[in-house]
N, CA, C and O atoms as a CHARMM CRD file, in Angstrom:
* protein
*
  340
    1    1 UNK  N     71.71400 166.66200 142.89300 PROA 1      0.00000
    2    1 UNK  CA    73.07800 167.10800 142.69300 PROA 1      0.00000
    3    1 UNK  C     73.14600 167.90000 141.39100 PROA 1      0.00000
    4    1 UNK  O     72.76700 167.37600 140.34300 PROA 1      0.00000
    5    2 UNK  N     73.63600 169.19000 141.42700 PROA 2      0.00000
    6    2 UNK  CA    73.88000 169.90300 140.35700 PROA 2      0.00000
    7    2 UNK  C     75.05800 169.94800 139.79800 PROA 2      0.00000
    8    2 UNK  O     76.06500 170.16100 140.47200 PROA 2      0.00000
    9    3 UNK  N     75.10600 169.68600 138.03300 PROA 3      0.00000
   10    3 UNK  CA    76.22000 169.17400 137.58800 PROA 3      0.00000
   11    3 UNK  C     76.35600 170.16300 136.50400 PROA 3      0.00000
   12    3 UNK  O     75.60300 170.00800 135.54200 PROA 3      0.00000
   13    4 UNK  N     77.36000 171.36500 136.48300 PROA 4      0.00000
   14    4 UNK  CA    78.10300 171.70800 135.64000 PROA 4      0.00000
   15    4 UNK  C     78.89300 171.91300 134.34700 PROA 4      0.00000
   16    4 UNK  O     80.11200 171.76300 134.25700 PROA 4      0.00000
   17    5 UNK  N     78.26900 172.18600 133.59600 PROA 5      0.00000
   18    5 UNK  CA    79.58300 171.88300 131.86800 PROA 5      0.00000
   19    5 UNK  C     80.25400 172.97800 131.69500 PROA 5      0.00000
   20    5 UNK  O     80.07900 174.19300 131.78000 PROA 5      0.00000
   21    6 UNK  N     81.55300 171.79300 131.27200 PROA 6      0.00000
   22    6 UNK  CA    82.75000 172.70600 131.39200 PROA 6      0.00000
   23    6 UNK  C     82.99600 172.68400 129.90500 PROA 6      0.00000
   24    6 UNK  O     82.93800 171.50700 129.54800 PROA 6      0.00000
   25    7 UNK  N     83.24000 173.46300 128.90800 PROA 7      0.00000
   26    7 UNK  CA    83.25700 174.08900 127.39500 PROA 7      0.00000
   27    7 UNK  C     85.00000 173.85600 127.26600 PROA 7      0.00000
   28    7 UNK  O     85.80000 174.76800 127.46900 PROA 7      0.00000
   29    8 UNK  N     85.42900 172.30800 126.85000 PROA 8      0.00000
   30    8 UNK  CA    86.88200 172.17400 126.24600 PROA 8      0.00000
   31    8 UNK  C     87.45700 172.90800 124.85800 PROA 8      0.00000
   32    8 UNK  O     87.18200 172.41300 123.76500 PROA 8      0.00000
   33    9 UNK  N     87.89800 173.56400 124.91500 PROA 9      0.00000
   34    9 UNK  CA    88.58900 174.34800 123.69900 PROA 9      0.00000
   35    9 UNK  C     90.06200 173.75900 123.08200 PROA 9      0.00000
   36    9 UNK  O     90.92400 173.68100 123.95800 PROA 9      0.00000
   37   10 UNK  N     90.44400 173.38500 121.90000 PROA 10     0.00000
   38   10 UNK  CA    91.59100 173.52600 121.37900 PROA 10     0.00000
   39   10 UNK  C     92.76600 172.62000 122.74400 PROA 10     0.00000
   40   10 UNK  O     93.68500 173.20200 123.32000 PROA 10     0.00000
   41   11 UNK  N     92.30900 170.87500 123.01000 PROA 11     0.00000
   42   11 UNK  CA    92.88000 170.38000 123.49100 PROA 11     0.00000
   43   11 UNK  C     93.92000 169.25100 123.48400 PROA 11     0.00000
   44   11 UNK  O     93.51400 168.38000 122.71400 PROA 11     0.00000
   45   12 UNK  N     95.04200 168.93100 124.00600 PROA 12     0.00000
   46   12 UNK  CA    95.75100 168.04800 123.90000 PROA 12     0.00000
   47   12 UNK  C     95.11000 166.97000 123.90800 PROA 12     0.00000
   48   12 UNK  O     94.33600 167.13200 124.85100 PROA 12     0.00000
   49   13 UNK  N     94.90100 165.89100 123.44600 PROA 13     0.00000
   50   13 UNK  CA    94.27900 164.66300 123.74800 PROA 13     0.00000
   51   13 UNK  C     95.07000 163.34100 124.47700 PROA 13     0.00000
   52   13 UNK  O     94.68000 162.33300 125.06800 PROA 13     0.00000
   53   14 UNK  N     96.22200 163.83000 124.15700 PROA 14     0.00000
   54   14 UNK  CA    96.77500 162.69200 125.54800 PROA 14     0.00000
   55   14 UNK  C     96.79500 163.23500 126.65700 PROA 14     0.00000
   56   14 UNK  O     96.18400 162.81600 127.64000 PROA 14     0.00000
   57   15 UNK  N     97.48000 164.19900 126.62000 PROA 15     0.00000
   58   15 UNK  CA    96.96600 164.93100 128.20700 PROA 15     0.00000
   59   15 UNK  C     95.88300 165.06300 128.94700 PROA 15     0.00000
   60   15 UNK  O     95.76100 165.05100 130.17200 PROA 15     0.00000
   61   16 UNK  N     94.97100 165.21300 127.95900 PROA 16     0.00000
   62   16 UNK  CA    93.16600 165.31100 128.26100 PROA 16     0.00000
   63   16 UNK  C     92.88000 163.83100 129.15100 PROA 16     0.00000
   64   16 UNK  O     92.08600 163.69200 130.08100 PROA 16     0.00000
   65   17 UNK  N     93.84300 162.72900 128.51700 PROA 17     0.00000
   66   17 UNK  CA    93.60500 161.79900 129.17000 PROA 17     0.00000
   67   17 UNK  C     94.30500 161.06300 130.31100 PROA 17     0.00000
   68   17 UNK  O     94.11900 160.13700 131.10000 PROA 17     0.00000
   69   18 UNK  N     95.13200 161.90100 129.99800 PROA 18     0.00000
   70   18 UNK  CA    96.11200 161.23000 131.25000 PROA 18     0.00000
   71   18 UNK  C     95.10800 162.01200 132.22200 PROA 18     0.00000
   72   18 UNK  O     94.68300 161.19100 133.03500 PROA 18     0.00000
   73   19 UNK  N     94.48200 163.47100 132.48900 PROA 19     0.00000
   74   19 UNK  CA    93.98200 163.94500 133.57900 PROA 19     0.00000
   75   19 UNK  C     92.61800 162.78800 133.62400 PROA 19     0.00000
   76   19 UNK  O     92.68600 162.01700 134.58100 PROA 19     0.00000
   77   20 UNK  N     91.15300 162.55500 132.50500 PROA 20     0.00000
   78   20 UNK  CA    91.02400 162.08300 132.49200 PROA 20     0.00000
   79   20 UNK  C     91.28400 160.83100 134.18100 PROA 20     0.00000
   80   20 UNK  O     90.64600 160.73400 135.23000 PROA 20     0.00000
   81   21 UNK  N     92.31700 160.22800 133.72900 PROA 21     0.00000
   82   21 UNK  CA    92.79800 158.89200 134.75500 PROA 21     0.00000
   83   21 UNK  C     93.02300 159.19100 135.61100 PROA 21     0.00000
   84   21 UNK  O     93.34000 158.30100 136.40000 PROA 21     0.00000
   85   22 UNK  N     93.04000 160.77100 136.17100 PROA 22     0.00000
   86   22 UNK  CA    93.31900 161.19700 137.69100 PROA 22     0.00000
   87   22 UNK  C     92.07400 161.45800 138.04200 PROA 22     0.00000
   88   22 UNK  O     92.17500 161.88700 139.19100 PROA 22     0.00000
   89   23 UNK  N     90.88400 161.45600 137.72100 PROA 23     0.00000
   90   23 UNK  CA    89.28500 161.86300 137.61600 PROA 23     0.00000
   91   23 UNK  C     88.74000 160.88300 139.37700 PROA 23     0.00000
   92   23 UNK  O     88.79100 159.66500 139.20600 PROA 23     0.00000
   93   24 UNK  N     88.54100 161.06400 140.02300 PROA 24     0.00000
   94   24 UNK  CA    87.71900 160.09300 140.72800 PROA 24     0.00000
   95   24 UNK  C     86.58400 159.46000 140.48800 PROA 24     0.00000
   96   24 UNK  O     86.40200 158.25000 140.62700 PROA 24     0.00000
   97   25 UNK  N     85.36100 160.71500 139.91800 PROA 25     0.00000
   98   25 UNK  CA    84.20800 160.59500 139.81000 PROA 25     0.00000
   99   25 UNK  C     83.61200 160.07600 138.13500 PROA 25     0.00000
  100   25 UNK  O     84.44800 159.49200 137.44500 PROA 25     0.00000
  101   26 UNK  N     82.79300 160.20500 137.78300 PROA 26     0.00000
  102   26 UNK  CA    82.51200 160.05400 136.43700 PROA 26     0.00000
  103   26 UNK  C     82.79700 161.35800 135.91800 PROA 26     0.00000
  104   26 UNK  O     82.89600 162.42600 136.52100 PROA 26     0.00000
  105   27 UNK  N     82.94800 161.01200 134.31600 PROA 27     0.00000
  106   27 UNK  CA    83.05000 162.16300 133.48300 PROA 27     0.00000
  107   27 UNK  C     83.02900 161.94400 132.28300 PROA 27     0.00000
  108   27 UNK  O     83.74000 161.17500 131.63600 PROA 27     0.00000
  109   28 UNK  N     81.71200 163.02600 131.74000 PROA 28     0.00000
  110   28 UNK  CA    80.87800 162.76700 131.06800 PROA 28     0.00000
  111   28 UNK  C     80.81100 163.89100 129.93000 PROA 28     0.00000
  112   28 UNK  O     80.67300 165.09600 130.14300 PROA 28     0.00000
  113   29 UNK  N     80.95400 163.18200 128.50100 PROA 29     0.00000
  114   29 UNK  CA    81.34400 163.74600 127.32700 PROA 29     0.00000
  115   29 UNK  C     79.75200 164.18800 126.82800 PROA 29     0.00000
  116   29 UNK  O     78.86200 163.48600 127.30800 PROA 29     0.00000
  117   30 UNK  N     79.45800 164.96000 126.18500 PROA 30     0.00000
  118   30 UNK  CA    78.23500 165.58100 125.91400 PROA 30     0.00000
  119   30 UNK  C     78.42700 166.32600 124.38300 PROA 30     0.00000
  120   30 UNK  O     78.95800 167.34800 123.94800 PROA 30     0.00000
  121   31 UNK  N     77.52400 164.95900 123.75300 PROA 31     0.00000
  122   31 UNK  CA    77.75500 165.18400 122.48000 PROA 31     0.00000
  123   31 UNK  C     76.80600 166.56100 121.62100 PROA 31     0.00000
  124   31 UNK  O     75.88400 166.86500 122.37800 PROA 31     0.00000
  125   32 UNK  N     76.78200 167.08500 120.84800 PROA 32     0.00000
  126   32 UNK  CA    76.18600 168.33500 119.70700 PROA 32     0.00000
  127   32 UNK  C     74.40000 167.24300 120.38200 PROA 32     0.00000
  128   32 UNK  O     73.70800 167.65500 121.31400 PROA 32     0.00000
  129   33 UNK  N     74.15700 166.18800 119.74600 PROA 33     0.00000
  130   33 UNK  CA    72.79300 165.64900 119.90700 PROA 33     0.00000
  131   33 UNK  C     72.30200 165.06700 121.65200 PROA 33     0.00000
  132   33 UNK  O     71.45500 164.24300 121.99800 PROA 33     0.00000
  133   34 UNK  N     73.14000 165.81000 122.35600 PROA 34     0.00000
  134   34 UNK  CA    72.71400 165.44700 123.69900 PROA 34     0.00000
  135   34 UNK  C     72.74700 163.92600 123.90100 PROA 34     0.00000
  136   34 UNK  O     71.74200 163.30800 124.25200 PROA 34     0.00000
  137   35 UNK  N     73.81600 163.39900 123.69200 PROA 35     0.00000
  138   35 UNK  CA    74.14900 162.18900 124.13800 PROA 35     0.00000
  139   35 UNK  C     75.17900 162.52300 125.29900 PROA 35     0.00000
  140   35 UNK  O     75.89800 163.51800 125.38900 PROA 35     0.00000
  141   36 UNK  N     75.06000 161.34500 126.24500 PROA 36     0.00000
  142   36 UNK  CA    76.33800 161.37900 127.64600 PROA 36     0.00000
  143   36 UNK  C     77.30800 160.03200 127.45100 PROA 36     0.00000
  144   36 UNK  O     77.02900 158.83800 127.33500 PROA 36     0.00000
  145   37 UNK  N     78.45400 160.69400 127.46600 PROA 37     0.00000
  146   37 UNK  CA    79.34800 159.13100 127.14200 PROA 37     0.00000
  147   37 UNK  C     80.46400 159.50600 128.50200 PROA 37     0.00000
  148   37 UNK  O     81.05400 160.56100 128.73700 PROA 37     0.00000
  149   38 UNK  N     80.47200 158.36400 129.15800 PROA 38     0.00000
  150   38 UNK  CA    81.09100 158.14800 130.22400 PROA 38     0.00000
  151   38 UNK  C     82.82800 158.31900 129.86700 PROA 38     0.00000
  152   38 UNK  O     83.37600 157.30300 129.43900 PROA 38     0.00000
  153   39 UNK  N     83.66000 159.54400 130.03300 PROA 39     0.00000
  154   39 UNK  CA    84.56300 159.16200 129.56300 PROA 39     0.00000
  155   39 UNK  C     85.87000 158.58800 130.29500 PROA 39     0.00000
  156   39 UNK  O     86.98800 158.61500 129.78000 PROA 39     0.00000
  157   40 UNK  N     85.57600 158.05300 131.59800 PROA 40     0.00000
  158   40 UNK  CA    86.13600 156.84600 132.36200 PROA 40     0.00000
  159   40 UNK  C     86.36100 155.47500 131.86200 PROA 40     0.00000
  160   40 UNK  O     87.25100 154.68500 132.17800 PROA 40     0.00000
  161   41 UNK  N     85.28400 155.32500 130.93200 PROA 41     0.00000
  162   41 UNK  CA    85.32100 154.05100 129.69600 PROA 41     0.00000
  163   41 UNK  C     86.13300 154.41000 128.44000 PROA 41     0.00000
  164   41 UNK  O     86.01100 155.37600 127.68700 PROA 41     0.00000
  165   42 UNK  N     87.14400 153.20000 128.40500 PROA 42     0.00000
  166   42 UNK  CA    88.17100 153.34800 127.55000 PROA 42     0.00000
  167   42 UNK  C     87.39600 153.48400 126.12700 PROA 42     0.00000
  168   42 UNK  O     87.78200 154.25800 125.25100 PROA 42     0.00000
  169   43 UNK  N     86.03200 152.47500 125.97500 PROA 43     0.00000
  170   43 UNK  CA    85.63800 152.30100 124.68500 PROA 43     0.00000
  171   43 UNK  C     84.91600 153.81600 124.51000 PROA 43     0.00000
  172   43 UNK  O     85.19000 154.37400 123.44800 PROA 43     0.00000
  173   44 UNK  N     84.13300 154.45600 125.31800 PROA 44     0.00000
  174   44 UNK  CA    83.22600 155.44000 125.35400 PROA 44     0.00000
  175   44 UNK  C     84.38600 156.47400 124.93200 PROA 44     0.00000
  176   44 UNK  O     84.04400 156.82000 123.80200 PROA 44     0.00000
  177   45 UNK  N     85.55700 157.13300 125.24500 PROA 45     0.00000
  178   45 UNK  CA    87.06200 157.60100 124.48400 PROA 45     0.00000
  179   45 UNK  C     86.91200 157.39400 123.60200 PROA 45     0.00000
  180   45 UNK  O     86.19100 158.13900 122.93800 PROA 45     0.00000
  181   46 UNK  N     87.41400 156.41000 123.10900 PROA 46     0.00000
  182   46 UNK  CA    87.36000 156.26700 122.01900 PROA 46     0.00000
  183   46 UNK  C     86.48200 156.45800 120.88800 PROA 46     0.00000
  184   46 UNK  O     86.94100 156.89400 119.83300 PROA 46     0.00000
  185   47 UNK  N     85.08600 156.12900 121.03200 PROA 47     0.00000
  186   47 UNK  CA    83.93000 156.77800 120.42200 PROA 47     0.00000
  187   47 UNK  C     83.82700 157.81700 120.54100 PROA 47     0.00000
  188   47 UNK  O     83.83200 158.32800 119.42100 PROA 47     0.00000
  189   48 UNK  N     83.69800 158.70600 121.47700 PROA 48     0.00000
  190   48 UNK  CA    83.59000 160.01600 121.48800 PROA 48     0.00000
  191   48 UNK  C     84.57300 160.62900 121.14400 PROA 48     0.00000
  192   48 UNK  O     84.52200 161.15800 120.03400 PROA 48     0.00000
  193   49 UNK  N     85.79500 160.77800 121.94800 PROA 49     0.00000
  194   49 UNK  CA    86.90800 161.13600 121.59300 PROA 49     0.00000
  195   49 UNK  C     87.41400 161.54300 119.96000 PROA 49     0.00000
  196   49 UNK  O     88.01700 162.51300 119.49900 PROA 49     0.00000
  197   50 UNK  N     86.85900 160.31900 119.37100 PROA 50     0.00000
  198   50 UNK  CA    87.04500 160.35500 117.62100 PROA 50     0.00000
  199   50 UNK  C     86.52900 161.00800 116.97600 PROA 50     0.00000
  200   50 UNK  O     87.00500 161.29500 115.87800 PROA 50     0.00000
  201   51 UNK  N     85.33500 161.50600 117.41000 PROA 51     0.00000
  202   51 UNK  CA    84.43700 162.04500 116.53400 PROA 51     0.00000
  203   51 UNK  C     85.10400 163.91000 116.51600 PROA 51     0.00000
  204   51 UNK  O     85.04800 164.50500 115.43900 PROA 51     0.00000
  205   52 UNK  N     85.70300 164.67000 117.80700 PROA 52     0.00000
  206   52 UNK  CA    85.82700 165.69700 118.05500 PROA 52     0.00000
  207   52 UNK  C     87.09100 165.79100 117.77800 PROA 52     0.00000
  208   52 UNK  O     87.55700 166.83200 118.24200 PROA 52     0.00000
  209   53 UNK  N     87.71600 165.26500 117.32000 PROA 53     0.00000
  210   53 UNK  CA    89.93900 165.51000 117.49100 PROA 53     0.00000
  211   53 UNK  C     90.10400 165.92100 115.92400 PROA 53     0.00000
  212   53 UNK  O     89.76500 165.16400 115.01500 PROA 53     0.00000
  213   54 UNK  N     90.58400 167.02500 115.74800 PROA 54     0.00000
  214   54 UNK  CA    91.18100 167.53000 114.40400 PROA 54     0.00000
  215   54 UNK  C     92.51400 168.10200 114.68500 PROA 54     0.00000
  216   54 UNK  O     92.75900 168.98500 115.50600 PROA 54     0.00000
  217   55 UNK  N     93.34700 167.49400 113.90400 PROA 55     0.00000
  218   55 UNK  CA    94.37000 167.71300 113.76500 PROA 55     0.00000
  219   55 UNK  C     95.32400 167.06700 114.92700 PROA 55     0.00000
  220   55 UNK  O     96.34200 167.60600 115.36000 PROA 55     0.00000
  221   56 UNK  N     94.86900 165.98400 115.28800 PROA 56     0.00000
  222   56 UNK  CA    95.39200 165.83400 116.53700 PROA 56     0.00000
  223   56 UNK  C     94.84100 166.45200 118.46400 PROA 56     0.00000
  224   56 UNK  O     95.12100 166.20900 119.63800 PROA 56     0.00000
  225   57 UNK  N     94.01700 167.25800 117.71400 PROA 57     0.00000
  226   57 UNK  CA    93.38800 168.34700 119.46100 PROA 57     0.00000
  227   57 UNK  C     91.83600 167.68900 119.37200 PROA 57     0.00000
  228   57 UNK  O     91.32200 166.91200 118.56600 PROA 57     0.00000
  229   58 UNK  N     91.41600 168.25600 120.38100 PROA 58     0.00000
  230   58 UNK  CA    89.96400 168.02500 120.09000 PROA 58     0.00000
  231   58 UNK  C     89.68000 169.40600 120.06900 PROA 58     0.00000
  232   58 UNK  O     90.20300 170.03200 120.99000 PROA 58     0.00000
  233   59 UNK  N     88.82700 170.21700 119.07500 PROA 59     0.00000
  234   59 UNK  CA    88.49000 171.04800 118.29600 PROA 59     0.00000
  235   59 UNK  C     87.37800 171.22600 119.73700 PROA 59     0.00000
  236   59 UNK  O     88.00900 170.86900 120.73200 PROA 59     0.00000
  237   60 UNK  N     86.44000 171.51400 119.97900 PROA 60     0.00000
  238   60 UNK  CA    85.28800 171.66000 120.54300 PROA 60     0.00000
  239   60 UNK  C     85.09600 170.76700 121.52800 PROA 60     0.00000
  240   60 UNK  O     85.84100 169.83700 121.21500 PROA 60     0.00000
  241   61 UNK  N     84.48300 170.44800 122.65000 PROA 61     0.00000
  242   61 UNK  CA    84.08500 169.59200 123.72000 PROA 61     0.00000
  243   61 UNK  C     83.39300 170.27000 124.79400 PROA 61     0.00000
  244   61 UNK  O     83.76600 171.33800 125.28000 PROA 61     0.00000
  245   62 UNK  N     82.45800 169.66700 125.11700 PROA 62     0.00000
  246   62 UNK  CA    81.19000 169.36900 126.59700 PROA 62     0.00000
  247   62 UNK  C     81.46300 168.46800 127.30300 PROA 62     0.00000
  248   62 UNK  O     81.09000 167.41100 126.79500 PROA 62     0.00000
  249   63 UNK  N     81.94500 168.34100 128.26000 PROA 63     0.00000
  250   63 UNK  CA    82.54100 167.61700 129.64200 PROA 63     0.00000
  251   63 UNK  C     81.48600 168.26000 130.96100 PROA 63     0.00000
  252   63 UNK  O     81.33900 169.43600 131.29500 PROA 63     0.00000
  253   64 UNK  N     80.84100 167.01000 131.53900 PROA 64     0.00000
  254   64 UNK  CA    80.15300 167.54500 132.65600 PROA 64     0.00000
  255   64 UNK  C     80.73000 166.16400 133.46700 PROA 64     0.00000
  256   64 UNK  O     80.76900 165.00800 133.04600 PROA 64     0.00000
  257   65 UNK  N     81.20700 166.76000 134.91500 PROA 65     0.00000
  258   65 UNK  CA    81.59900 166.04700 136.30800 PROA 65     0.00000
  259   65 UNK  C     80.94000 165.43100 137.37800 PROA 65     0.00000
  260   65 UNK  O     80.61600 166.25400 138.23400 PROA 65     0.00000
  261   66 UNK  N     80.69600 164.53500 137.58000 PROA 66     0.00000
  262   66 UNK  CA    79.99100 164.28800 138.67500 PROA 66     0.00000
  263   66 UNK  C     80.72400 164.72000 140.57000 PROA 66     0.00000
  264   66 UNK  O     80.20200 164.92400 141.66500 PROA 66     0.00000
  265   67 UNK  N     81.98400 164.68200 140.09500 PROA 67     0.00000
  266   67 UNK  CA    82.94900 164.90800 141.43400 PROA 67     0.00000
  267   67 UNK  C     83.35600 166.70000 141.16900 PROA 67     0.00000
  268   67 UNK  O     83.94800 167.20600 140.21500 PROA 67     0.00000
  269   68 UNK  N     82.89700 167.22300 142.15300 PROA 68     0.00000
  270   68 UNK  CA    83.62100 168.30600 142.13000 PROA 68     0.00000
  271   68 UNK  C     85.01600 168.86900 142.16100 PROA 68     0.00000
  272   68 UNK  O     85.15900 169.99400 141.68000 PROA 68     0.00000
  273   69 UNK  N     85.86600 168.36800 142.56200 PROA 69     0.00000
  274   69 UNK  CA    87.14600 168.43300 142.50000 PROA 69     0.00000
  275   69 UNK  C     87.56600 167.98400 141.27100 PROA 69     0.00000
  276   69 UNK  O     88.62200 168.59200 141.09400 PROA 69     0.00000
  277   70 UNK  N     87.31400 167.08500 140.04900 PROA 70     0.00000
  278   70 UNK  CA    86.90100 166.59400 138.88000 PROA 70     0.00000
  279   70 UNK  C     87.30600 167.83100 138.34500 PROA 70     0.00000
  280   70 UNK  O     88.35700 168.32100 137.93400 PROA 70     0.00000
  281   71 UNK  N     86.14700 168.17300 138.48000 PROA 71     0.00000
  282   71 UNK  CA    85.33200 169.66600 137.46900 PROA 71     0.00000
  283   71 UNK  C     87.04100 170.66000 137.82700 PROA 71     0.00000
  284   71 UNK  O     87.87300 171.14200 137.05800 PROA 71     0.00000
  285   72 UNK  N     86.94000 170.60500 139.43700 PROA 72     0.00000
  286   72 UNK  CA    88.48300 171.71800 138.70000 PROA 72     0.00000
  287   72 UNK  C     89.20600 171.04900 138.48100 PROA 72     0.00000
  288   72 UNK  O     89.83400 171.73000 137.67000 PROA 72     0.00000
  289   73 UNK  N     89.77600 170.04700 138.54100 PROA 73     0.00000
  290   73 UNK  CA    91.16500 169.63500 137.69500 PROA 73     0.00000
  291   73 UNK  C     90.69500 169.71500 136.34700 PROA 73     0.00000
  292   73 UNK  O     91.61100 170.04200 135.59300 PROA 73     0.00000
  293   74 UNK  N     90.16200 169.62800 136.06600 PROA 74     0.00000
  294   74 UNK  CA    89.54800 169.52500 134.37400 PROA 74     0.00000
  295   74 UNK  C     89.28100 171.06100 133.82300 PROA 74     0.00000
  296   74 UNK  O     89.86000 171.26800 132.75700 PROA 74     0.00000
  297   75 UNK  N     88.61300 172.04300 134.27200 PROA 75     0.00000
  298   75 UNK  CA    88.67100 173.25800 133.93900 PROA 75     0.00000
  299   75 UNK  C     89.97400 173.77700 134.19300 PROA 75     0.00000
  300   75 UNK  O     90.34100 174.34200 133.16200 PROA 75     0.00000
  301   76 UNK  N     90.84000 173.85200 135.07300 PROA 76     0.00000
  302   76 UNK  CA    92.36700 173.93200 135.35600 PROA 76     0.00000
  303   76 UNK  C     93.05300 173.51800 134.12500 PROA 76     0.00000
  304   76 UNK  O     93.42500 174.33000 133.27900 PROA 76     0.00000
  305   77 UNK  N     93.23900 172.08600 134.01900 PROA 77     0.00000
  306   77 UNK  CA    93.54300 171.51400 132.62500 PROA 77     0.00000
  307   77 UNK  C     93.35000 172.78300 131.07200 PROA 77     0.00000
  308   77 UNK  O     94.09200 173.20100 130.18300 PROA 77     0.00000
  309   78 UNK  N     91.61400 173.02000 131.57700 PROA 78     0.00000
  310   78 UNK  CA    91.46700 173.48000 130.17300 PROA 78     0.00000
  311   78 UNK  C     92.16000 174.95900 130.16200 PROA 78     0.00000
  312   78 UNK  O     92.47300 175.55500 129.13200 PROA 78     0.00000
  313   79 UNK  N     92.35600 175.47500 131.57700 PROA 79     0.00000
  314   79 UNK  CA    92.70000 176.81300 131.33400 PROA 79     0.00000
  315   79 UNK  C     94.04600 177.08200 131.22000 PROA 79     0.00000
  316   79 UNK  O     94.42100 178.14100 130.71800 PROA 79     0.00000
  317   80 UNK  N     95.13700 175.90800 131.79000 PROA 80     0.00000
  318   80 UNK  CA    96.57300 176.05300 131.50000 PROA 80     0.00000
  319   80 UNK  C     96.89500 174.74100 131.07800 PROA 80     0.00000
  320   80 UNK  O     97.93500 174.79900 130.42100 PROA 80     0.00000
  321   81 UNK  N     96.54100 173.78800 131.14700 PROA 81     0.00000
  322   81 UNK  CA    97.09000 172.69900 130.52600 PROA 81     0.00000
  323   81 UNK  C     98.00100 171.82500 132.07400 PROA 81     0.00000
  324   81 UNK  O     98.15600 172.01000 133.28100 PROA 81     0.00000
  325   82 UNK  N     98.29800 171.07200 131.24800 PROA 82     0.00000
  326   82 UNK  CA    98.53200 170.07700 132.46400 PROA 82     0.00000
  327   82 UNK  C     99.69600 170.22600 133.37400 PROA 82     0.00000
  328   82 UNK  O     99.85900 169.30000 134.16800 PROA 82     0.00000
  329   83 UNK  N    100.60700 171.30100 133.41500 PROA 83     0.00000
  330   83 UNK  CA   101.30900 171.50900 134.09500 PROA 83     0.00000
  331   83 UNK  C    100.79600 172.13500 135.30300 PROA 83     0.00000
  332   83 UNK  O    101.46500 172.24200 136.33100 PROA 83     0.00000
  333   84 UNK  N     99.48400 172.58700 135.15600 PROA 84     0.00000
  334   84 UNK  CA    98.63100 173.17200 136.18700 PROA 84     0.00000
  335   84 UNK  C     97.51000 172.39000 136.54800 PROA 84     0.00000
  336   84 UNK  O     96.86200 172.93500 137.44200 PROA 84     0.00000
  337   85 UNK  N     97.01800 171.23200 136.14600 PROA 85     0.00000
  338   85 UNK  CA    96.08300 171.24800 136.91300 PROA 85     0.00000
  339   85 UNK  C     95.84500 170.11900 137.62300 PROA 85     0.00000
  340   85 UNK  O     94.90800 170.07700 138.42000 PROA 85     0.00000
């Protein structure tokens, strides 16, 4: 199965998560040192999540999907925000 990264830019972080909770499949945060953090896990959020949020957004992010439909609500998300996706 070929899996995709989707490049998060300049994001809401509650919203990120409320979509996040509409996710079926896994979804998977991909840290600068090539780490994968499941971000279906509240604690794995939170770890990851923390490290990337300035100012309230998350500044930069690597998100790869295991569910395809995932991947577009989540690139959707990133390209209009949550009224779209």
């Amino acid at each position: 199965m070929a899996l995709s990264t989707i490049q998060l830019h300049d994001v809401n972080v509650p919203e990120f998560l409320k979509v996040l909770d509409e996710c079926q499949g896994n979804v998977y945060l991909v840290t600068r040192e090539g780490d994968h953090l499941n971000l279906k896990s509240k604690l794995c959020q939170l770890v990851g999540l923390t490290q990337l949020i300035e100012g309230g957004k998350i500044a930069e992010a690597f998100v790869v999907c295991e569910n395809p439909e995932d991947e577009r609500k989540l690139f959707r998300f990133n390209l209009f925000g949550k009224e779209n996706s």
